[in-house]
BAKE-371990 format. One record per residue (C-alpha): x, y, z; residue number from 1. Coordinates in pm, whole numbers, plus 50000, padded with zeros to 5 digits. Each point is the difference from the previous one (the first is absolute). Layout:
BEGIN
       X       Y       Z   pos
       X       Y       Z   NUM
...
***
This chain:
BEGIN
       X       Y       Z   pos
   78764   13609   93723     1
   49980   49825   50336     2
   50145   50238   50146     3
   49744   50270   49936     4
   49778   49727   50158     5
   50101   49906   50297     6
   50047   50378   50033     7
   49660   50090   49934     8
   49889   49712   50236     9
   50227   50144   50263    10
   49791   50318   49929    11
   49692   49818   50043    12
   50135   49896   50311    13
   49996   50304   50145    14
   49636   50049   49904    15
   49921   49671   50251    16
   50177   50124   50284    17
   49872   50356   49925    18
   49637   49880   49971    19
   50001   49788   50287    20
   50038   50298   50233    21
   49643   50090   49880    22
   49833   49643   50026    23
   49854   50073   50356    24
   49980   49607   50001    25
   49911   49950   49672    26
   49695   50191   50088    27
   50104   50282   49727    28
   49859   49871   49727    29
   50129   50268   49745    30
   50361   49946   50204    31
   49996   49594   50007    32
   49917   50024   49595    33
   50338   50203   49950    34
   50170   49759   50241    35
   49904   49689   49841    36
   50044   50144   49638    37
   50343   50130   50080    38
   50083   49662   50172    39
   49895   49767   49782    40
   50245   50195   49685    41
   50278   50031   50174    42
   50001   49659   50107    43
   49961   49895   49589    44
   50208   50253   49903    45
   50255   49847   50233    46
   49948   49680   49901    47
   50042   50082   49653    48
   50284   50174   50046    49
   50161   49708   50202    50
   49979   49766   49673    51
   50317   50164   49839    52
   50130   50181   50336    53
   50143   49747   50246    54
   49717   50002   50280    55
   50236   50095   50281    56
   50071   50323   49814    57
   49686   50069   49906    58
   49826   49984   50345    59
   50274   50190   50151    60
   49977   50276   49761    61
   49619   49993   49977    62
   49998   49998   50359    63
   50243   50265   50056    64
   49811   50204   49719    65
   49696   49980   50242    66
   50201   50074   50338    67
   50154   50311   49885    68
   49683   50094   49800    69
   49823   49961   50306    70
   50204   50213   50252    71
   50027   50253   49733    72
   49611   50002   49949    73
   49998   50015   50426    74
   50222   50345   49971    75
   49824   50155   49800    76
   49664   49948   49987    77
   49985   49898   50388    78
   50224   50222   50157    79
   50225   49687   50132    80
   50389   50162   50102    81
   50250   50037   49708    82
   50310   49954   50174    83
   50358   49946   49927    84
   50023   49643   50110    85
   49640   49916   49835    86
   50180   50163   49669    87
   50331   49812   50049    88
   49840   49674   50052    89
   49767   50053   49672    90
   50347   50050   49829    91
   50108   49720   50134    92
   49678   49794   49816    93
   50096   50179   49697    94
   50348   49867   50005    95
   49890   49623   50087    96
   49772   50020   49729    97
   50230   50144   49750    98
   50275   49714   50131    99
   49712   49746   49928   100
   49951   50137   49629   101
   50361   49977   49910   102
   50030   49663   50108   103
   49686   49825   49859   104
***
């Protein structure tokens, strides 16, 4: 179950980094109110997570979880380039994570 966690918290993740596009310097107020929601459960959802998932593995998943979440949210909401080294690096966070998970 802390798996679907720190997944979900990853998620959440991506909802910070998405949101803060849209602060304007915190100025948003509809904007900063998604950013610090989204923050504040991913953060407990990580640390949650992290109390039966070794922390190391946890942050780099739920970290990588919010990087690749992220660039995918940039191509295709934002119009950011979808190339083949953006798409072979992404792979290549896939396969560290899934290295991570088979070794924790």
């Amino acid at each position: 179950m802390a798996w679907f966690w720190l997944i979900l918290g990853g998620c959440f993740e991506v909802g910070f980094t998405t949101s803060l596009r849209f602060v304007e310097g915190f100025r948003n107020i509809p904007w900063t109110i998604a950013f610090l929601v989204s923050v504040t459960i991913s953060m407990g959802l990580l640390e949650y997570s992290a109390r039966t998932i070794p922390m190391g593995t946890a942050y780099a998943v739920w970290g990588a979880i919010g990087a690749i979440g992220t660039v995918l949210v940039g191509m295709v909401w934002f119009g950011e380039p979808a190339t083949t080294l953006r798409m072979l690096l992404i792979l290549g966070i896939v396969a560290c994570i899934a290295g991570l998970k088979l070794t924790a």
